[in-house]
C-alpha positions in Angstrom: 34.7 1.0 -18.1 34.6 1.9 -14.9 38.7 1.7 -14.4 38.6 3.7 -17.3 36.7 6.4 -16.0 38.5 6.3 -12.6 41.8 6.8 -14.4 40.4 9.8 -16.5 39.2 11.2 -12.8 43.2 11.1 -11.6 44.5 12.0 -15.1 42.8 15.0 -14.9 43.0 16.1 -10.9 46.4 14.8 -11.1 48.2 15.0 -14.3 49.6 18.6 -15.8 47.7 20.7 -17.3 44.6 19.8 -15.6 45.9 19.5 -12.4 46.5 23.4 -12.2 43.0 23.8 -11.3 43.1 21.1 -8.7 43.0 22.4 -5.0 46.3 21.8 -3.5 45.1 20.1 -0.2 42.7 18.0 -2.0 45.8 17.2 -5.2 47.8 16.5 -2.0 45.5 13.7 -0.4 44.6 12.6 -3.6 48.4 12.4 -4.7 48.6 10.2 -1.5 45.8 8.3 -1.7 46.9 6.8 -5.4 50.7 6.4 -4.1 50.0 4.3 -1.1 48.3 1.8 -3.9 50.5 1.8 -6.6 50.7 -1.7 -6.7 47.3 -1.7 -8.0 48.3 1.3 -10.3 51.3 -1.3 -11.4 48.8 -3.8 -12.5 46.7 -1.9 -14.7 50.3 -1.7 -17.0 49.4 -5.3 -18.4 45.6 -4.5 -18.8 44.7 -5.5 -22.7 43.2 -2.1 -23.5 46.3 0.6 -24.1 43.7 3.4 -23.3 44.1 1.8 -19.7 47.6 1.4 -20.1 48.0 5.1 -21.4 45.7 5.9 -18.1 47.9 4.5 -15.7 51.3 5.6 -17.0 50.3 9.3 -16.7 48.9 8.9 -13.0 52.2 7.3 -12.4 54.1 9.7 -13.9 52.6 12.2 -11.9 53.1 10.7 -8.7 57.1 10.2 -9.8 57.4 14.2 -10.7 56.1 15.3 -7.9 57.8 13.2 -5.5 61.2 13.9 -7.2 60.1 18.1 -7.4 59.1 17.3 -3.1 63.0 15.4 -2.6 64.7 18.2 -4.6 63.3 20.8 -2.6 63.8 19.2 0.9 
């Protein structure tokens, strides 16, 4: 319960559309925060409940958009 309500924390201050509202210092360190353990992130893909699953492969979607929209623009 408590993974599930951490992942629905980052879906929505990470994940488009909700993350339009999200400050973009504090989406920034957040962004970082969650990619500098996405091993952890990785793990949660063979968790048993496919709301976690579902969870997780948002959050890492988001972290692989906006690091490919940061590469294509440097």
């Amino acid at each position: 319960m408590v993974i599930a309500a951490m992942l629905d924390f980052l879906t929505f201050a990470l994940c488009a559309p909700y993350s339009e509202t999200t400050d973009g210092t504090q989406f920034d360190m957040l962004l970082e925060m969650v990619a500098a353990n996405g091993r952890i992130v990785f793990k949660l893909f063979q968790h048993p409940s496919m709301a976690i699953v579902k969870g997780a492969g948002l959050v890492m979607k988001a972290i692989i958009e906006v690091s490919l929209y940061t590469f294509a623009h440097n």
